[in-house]
VOLUMTOR-891023 format. One record per residue (C-alpha): x, y, z; residue in three letters. Coordinates in steps of 0.05 Angstrom, whole numbers, padded with zeros to 5 digits, always signed. Each point is the difference from the previous one (the first is absolute). Layout:
<pts>
XYZALA ...
</pts>
This chain:
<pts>
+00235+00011-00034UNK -00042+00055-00034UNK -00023-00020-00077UNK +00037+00051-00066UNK -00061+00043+00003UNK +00002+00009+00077UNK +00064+00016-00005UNK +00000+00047-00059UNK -00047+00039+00052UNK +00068+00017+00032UNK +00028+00038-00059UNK -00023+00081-00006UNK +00011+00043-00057UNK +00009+00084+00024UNK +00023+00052-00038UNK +00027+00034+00065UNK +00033-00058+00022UNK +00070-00015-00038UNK -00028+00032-00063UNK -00052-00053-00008UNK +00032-00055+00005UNK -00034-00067+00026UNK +00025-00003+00064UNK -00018-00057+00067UNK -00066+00030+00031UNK +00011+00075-00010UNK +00070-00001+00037UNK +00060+00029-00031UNK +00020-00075-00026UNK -00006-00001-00075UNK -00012-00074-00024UNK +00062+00014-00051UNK +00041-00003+00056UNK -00026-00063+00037UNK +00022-00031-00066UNK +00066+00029+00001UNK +00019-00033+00057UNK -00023-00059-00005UNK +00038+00000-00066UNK +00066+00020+00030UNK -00014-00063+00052UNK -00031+00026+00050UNK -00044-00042+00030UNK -00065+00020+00030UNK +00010-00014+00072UNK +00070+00046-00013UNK -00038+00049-00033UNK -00054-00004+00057UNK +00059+00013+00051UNK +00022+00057-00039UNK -00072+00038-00002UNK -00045-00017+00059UNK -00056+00026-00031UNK -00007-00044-00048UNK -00033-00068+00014UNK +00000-00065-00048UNK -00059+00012-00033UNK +00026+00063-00030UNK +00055-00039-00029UNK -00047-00052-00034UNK -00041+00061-00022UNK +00061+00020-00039UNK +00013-00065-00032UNK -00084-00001-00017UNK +00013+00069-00025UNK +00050-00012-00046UNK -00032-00073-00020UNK -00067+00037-00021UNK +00038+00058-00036UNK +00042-00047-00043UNK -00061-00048-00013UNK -00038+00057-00043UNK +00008-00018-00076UNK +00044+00050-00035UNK -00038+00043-00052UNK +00055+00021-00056UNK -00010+00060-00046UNK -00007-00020-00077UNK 
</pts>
């Protein structure tokens, strides 16, 4: 199983790719809607079914992604 950094490594950033959104290792897969459907209960061997090119590691890159964006402190505005 490949460490949160590692994995990180799977998630690309291109403005010509869905309008810059991060997306699973420069495919057309925006991590937004990894989350989505795991969300709606899908789970990742369904959602690996339902795009081949996809493999688990891009699904724990999501989850990594999202970890790492949430754990950044919050800088409010006085």
């Amino acid at each position: 199983m490949l460490d949160s950094m590692t994995l990180l490594e799977r998630i690309t950033i291109d403005p010509s790719i869905c309008h810059g959104k991060p997306c699973i290792r420069g495919l057309r897969y925006p991590v937004e809607m990894l989350l989505e459907l795991m969300s709606s209960g899908m789970t990742p061997a369904e959602i690996l079914a339902d795009y081949p090119d996809l493999e688990a590691d891009d699904i724990r890159a999501s989850l990594a992604y999202a970890a790492a964006q949430i754990g950044h402190p919050i800088i409010a505005a006085e």
